[in-house]
C-alpha positions in Angstrom: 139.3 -25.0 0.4 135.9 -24.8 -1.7 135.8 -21.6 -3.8 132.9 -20.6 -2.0 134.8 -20.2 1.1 137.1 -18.0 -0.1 135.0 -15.9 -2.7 132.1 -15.2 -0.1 133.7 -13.3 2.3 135.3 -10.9 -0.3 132.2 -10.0 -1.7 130.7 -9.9 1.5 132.9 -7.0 2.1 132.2 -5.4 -1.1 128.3 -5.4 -0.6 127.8 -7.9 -2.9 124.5 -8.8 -2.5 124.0 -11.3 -5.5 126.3 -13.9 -7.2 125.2 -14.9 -10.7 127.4 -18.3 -11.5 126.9 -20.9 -14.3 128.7 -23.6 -14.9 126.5 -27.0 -13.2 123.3 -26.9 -16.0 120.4 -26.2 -14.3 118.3 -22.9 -12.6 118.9 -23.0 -9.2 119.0 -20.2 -6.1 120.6 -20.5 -2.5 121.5 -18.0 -0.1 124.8 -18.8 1.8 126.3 -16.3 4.6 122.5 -14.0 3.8 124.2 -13.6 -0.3 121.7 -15.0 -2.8 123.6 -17.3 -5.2 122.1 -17.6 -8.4 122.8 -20.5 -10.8 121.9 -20.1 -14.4 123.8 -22.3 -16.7 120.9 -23.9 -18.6 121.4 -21.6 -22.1 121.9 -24.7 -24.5 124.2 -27.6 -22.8 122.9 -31.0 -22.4 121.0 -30.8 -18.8 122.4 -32.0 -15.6 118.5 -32.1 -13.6 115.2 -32.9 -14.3 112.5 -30.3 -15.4 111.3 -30.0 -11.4 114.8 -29.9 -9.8 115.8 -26.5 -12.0 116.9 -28.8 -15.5 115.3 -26.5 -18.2 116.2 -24.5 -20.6 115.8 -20.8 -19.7 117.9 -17.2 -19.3 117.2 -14.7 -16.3 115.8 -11.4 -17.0 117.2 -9.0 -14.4 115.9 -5.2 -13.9 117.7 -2.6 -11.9 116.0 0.3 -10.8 118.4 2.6 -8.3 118.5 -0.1 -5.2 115.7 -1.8 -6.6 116.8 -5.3 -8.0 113.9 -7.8 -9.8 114.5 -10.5 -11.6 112.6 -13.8 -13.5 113.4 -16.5 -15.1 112.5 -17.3 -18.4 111.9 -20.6 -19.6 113.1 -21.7 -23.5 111.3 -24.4 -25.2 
């Protein structure tokens, strides 16, 4: 069974409405079962994608207001 199959519906129930992972190196989002899934694992580690597909170098900057959730990513040269 992936991960993602059993993790999802647990959060699901918790109102969970974002998952921040790492792990592959690269910036990438996806929503699965309406939870966005965000990947940020490109802090130092030798790159798994190129520059277009998410491979670059960056941290995500995340405000909370009350319900109010922004977020961007910056890029590290």
């Amino acid at each position: 069974m992936d991960a993602n199959e059993s993790l999802l519906p647990i959060l699901s129930a918790g109102k969970v409405e974002e998952l921040f992972c790492g792990h592959m190196h690269v910036y990438e989002q996806s929503r699965e079962d309406g939870m966005l899934i965000t990947i940020t694992g490109g802090a130092g580690a030798p790159l798994h994608l190129s520059p277009q597909n998410g491979g670059y170098y960056h941290y995500v900057l995340v405000k909370i207001a009350g319900r109010r959730r922004s977020q961007q990513v910056v890029k590290v040269q």
